[in-house]
C-alpha positions in Angstrom: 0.0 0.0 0.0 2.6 2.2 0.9 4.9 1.8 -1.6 2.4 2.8 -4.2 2.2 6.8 -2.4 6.1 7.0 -3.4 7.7 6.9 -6.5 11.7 6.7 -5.6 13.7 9.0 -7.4 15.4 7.4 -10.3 19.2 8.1 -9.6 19.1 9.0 -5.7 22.8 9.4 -4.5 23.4 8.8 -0.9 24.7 12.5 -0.4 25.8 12.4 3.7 24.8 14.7 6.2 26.4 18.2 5.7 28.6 18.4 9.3 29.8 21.9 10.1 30.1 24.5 9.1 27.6 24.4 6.4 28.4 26.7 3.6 26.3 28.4 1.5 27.0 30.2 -2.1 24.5 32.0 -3.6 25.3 32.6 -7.5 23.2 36.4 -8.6 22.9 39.1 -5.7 20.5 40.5 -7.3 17.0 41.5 -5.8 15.9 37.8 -5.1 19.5 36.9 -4.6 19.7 39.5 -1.7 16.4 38.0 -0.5 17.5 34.7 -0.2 20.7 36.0 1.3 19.0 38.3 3.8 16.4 35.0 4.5 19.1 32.5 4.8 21.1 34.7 7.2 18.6 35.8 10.0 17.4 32.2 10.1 20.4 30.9 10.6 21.0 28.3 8.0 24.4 28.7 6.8 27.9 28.8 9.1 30.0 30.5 5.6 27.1 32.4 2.8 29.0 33.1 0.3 27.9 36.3 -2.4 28.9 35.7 -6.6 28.0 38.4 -8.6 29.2 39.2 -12.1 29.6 43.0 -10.4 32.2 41.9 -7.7 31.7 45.7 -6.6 28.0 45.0 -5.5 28.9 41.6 -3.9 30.9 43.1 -1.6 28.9 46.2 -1.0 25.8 43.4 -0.1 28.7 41.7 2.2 29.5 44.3 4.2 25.4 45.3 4.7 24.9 42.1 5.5 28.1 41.5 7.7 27.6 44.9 9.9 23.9 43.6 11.0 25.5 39.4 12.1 26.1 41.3 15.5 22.0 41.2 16.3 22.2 37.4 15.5 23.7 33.7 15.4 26.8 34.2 13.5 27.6 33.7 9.9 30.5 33.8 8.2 29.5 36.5 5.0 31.8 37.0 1.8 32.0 38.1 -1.5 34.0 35.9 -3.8 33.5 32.7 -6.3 33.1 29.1 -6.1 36.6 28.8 -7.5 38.3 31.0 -4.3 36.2 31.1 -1.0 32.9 29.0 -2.4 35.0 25.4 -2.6 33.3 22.4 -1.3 30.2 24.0 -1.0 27.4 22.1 0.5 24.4 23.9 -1.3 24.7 26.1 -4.3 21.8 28.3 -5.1 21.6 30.0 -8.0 19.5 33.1 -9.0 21.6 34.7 -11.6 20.2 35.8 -14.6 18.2 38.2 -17.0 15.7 40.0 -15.6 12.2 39.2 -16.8 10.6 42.4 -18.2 6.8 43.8 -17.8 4.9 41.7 -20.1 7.7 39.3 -21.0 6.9 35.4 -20.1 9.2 33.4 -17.8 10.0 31.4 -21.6 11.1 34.3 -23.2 14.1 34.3 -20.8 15.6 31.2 -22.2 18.3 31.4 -24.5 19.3 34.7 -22.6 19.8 32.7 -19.6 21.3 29.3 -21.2 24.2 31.6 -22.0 25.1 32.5 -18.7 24.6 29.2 -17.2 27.5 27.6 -19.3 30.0 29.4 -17.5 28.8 29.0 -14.1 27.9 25.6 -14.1 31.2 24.4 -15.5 33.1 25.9 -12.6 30.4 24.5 -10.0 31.3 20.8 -11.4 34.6 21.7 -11.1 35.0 23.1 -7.6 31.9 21.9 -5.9 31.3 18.5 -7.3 29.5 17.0 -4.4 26.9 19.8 -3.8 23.1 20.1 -4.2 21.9 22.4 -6.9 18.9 25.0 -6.2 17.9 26.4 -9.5 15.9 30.0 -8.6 16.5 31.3 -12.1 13.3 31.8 -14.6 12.8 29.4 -16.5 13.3 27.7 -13.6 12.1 24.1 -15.2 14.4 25.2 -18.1 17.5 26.2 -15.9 17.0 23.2 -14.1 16.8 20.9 -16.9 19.9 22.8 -18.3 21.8 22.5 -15.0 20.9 19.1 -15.0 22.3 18.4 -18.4 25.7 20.8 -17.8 26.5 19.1 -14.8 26.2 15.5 -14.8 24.9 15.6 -11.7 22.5 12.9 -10.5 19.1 14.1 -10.8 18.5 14.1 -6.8 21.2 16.8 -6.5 19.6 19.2 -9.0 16.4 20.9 -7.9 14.6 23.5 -9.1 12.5 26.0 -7.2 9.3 25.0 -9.3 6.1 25.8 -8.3 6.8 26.0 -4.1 5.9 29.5 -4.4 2.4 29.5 -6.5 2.3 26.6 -3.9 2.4 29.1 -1.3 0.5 31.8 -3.5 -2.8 29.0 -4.2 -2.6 28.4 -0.2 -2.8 32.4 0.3 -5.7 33.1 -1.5 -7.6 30.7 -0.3 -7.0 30.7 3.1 -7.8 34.7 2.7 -11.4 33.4 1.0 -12.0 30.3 3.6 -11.4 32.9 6.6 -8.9 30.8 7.7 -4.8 30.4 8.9 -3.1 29.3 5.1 -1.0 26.8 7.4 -4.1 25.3 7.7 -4.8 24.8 4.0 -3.6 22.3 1.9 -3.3 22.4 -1.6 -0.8 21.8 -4.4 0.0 23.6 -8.0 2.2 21.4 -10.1 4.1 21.5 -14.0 5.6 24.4 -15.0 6.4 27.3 -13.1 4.5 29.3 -15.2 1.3 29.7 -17.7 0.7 26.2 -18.1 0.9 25.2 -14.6 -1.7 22.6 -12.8 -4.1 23.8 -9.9 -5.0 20.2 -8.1 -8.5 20.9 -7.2 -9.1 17.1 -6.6 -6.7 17.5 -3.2 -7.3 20.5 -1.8 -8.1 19.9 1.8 -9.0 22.0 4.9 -8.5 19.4 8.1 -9.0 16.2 5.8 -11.9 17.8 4.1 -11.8 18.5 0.6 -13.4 21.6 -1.2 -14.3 20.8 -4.0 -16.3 17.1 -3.2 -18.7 18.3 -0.7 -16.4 17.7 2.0 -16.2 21.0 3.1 -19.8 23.4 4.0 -20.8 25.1 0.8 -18.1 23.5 -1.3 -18.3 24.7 -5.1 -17.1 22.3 -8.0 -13.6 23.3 -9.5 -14.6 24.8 -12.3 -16.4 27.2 -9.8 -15.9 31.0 -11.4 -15.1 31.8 -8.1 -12.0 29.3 -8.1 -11.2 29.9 -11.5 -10.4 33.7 -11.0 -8.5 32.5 -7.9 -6.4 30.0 -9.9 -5.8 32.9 -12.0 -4.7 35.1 -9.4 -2.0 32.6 -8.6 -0.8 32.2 -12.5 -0.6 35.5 -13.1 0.9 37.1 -9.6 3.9 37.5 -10.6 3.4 39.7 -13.7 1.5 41.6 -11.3 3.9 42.2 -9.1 6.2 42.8 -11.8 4.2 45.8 -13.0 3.8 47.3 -9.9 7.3 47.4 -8.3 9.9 45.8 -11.2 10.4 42.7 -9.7 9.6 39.8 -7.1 11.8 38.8 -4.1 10.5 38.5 -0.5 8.1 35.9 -1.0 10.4 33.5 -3.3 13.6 34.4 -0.6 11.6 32.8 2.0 10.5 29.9 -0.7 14.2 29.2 -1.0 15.0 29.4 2.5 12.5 26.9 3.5 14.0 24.3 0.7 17.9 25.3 2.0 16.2 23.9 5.7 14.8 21.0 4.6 18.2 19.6 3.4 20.7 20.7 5.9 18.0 19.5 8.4 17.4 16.5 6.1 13.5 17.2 7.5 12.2 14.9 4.6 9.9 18.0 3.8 7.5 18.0 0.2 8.0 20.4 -1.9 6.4 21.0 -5.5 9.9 21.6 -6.3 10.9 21.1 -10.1 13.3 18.5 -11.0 13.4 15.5 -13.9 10.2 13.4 -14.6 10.5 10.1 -16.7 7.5 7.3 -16.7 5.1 9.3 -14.2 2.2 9.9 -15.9 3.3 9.3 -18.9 5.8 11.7 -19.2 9.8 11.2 -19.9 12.7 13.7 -19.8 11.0 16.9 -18.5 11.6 18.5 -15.5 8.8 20.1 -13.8 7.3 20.7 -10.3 5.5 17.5 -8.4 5.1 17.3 -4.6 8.5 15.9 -3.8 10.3 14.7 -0.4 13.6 16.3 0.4 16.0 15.8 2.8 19.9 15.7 2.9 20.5 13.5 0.0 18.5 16.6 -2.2 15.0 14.7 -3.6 14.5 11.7 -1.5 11.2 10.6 -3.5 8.5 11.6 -5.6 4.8 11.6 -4.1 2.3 10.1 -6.8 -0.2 11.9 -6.6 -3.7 10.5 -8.1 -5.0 13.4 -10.3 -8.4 13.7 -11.8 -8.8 13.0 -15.5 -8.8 16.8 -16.0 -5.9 17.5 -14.1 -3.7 14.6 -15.9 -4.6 16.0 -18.8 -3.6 19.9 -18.4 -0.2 18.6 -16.5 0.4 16.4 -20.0 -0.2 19.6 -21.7 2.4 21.4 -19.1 5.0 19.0 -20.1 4.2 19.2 -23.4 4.7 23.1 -23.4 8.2 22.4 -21.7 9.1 19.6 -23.7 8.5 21.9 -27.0 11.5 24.5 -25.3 13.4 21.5 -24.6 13.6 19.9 -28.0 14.8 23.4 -29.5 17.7 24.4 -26.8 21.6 24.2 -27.8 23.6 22.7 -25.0 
């Protein structure tokens, strides 16, 4: 019975238990880079964060920020340099470097842009960080990941993207702020792409073991409920409008990062719609995208298969389809 709820991930490498001091390199101090950064630090994740940035002058300006407020907590060793000086042996690398994506520009449009810069990096991360755990942040992120993937050689456990944890956390928001109730309490899943094609999983959406949309829960409407629709696209489309509004997003997807970064050094055999390879699950082969995922020290432990509704399969086919389609066309 139990064997059935997990799918084991297909190349899992026994990757031991960081010991101290874990070390931290974050590749892009850029707004979500300093995000992360400023998340990671006050929550006292890493022993040695280390800062990368193309502009070497801002990566040390960040440092010393950061470094003049480690009085007022736990202590963190913070620096500016590169995996190939102070970032050796680095437990976790988490990269967030990249083009910007502009107002009314689609996470896809960021591709071949961002393939360019990951050549570089991830050549040097094989080189002087062989052992660590990859966290893509980087839009595409199922791209980037599935590009870090293929750059590295890495076992697939070791490469994760941030996927859809966020619109994870968005979809729990929303309707937590609709049920009246704590989004802790709420618990719901988007899955496939981080992005226009992604999967709302109305089927499991539960609120203390009762489901909304089944008649589980008082009122409950059906998911194609208006109502729920123009929620779903709420969470799709948050990030464009947050993008519009201020230039970019950061605070939320820091935090999203932060919460993954825990997870391993903890090895708390968390799930997480994070992003990484799919082959044979529903069908689908040699696309990463986000599925509810167990992670722990060794990166992704397992993969949760998750019984979707006919409807559901079908629009997360579609997903990898989309994905598959940017895939086919990249130069690696």
């Amino acid at each position: 019975m139990f064997e059935k709820l997990f799918v084991p991930h297909t190349d899992s490498e026994v990757h031991g238990s960081s010991i101290r001091p874990r070390k931290g390199v974050i590749i892009g101090a850029g707004q979500v880079g300093m995000a992360c950064a400023y998340s990671l630090l006050i929550q006292d994740c890493f022993d040695e964060l280390i800062l990368q940035d193309i502009q070497s002058d801002r990566a040390e300006g960040e440092v010393m920020d950061l470094r003049h407020g480690v009085p007022l907590i736990n202590p963190t060793d913070v620096k500016a340099g590169t995996v190939a000086d102070v970032g050796r042996d680095a437990d976790i690398i988490i990269i967030t470097a990249g083009a910007n994506q502009k107002p009314g520009e689609t996470r896809l449009d960021l591709v071949e842009r961002n393939v360019k810069i990951f050549k570089n990096l991830i050549a040097d991360i094989v080189q002087y960080c062989p052992n660590a755990i990859l966290l893509i942040v980087t839009n595409p992120v199922d791209i980037m990941t599935y590009v870090s993937l293929k750059l590295s050689g890495f076992p697939s456990s070791r490469v994760i993207g941030s996927g859809t944890v966020l619109d994870t956390a968005r979809f729990r928001t929303l309707l937590a702020a609709k049920l009246d109730i704590d989004p802790r309490s709420v618990h719901a899943y988007i899955i496939g792409e981080h992005g226009d094609s992604e999967v709302a999983v109305w089927s499991k959406v539960n609120i203390s073991g009762m489901y909304l949309c089944d008649g589980g829960w008082e009122g409950s409407p059906s998911a194609e409920d208006p109502q729920l629709q123009e929620l779903f696209w709420q969470v799709k489309n948050a990030a464009y409008e947050i993008i519009q509004r201020k230039g970019y997003t950061s605070y939320a997807i820091g935090l999203a990062v932060t919460e993954i970064v825990k997870a391993i050094l903890r090895s708390q055999e968390r799930i997480f719609t994070v992003s990484s390879i799919v082959n044979g699950l529903y069908g689908i082969d040699e696309v990463c995208l986000s599925l509810p995922r167990v992670v722990n020290e060794r990166g992704i432990l397992k993969t949760v298969n998750l019984t979707l509704s006919d409807t559901e399969r079908q629009q997360l086919t579609h997903s990898a389809k989309v994905l598959r389609e940017v895939f086919d066309n990249l130069t690696l």
